[in-house]
N, C-alpha and C positions, 0 to 999 in steps of 0.2 A: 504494500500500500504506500500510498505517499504520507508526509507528517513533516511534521516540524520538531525538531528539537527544543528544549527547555529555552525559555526567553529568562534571560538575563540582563542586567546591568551592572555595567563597568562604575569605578572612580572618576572616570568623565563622562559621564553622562548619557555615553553611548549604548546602545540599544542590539545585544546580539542574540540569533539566534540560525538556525541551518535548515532549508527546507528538502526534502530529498525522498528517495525511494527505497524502502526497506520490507524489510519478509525477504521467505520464498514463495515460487509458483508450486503447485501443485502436485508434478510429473516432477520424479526424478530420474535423473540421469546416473550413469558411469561418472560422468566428471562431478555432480552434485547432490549425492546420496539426499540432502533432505532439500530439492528442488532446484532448480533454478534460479539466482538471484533477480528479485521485481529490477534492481536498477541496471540490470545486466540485460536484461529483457526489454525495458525504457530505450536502453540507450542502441541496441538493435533496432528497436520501432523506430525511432526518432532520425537516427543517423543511417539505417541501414546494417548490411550484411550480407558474407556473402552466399548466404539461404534465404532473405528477406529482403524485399525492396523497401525503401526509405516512405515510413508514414508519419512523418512530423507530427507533432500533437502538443509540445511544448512551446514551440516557436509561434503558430498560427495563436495559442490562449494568449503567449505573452504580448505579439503583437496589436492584439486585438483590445486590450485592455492597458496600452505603455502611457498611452494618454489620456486616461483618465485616471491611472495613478499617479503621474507625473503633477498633475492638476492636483492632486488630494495633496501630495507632501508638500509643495509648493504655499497652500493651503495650511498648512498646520506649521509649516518652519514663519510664513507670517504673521501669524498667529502667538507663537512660542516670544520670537524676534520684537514682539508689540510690548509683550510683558517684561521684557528687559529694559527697553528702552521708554 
């Protein structure tokens, strides 16, 4: 599945955390007794292979969606930037 790791902050202020693809699938293999890694699989669909033609599905969400996040942080860093000053 996909997830996010634990959201943290740093001593400056900073905001981290890691979004990414974890588990396994289902069918295992010789090379992966308990399945096949999701991000291993992600990144075949995404990128391609050479069993598998290239079905993007990361790029088409993120592009579809770059600006209207771009607008949202823009939006909250003037916001944040107000109360400072």
């Amino acid at each position: 599945g996909f997830g996010l790791a634990p959201i943290t902050r740093d001593g400056k202020g900073f905001v981290h955390t890691k979004a990414g693809f974890d588990g396994y699938g289902s069918h295992p293999t010789n090379a992966y007794p308990n399945g096949v890694p999701n991000g291993l699989i992600a990144a075949a669909a995404e990128s391609g292979s050479s069993v598998r033609q290239k079905t993007p599905f990361v790029r088409p969400a993120v592009k579809a969606t770059q600006e209207e996040s771009v607008a949202a942080m823009d939006r909250v860093i003037d916001e944040e930037t107000k109360k400072i000053f």
